[in-house]
N, CA, C and O of each residue as an XYZ file, in Angstrom:
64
protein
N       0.854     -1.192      0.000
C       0.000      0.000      0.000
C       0.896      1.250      0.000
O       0.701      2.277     -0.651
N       1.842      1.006      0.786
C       2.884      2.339      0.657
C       3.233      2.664     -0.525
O       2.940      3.785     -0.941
N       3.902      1.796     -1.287
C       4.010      1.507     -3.049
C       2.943      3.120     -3.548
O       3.155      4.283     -3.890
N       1.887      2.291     -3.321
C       0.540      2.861     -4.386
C       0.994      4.472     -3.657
O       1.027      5.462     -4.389
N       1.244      4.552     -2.531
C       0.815      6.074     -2.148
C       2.257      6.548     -2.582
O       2.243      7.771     -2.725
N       3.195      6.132     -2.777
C       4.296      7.116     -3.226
C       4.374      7.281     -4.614
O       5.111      8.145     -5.090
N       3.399      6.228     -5.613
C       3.220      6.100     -7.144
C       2.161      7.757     -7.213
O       2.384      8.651     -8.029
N       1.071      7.798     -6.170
C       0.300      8.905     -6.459
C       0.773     10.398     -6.273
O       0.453     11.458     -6.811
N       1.798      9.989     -5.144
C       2.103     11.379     -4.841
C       3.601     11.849     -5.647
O       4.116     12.964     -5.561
N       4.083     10.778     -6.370
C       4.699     10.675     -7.686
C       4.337     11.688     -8.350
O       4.684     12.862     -8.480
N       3.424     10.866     -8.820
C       2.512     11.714     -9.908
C       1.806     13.053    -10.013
O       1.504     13.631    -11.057
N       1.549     13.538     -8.517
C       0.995     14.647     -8.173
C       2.419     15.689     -8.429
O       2.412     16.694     -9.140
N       3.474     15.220     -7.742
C       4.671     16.330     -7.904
C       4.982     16.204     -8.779
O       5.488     17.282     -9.091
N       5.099     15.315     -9.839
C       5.702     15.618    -11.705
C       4.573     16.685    -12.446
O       4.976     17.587    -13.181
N       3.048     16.464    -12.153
C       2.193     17.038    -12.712
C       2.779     18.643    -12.118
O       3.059     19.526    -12.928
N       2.893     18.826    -10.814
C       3.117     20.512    -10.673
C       4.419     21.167    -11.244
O       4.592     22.382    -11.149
């Protein structure tokens, strides 16, 4: 589950 939440918040800081 940690995985998934550092894949989203990945994704949140490349998008800004």
């Amino acid at each position: 589950m940690n995985n998934s939440i550092k894949f989203c918040f990945s994704r949140i800081t490349t998008g800004m």
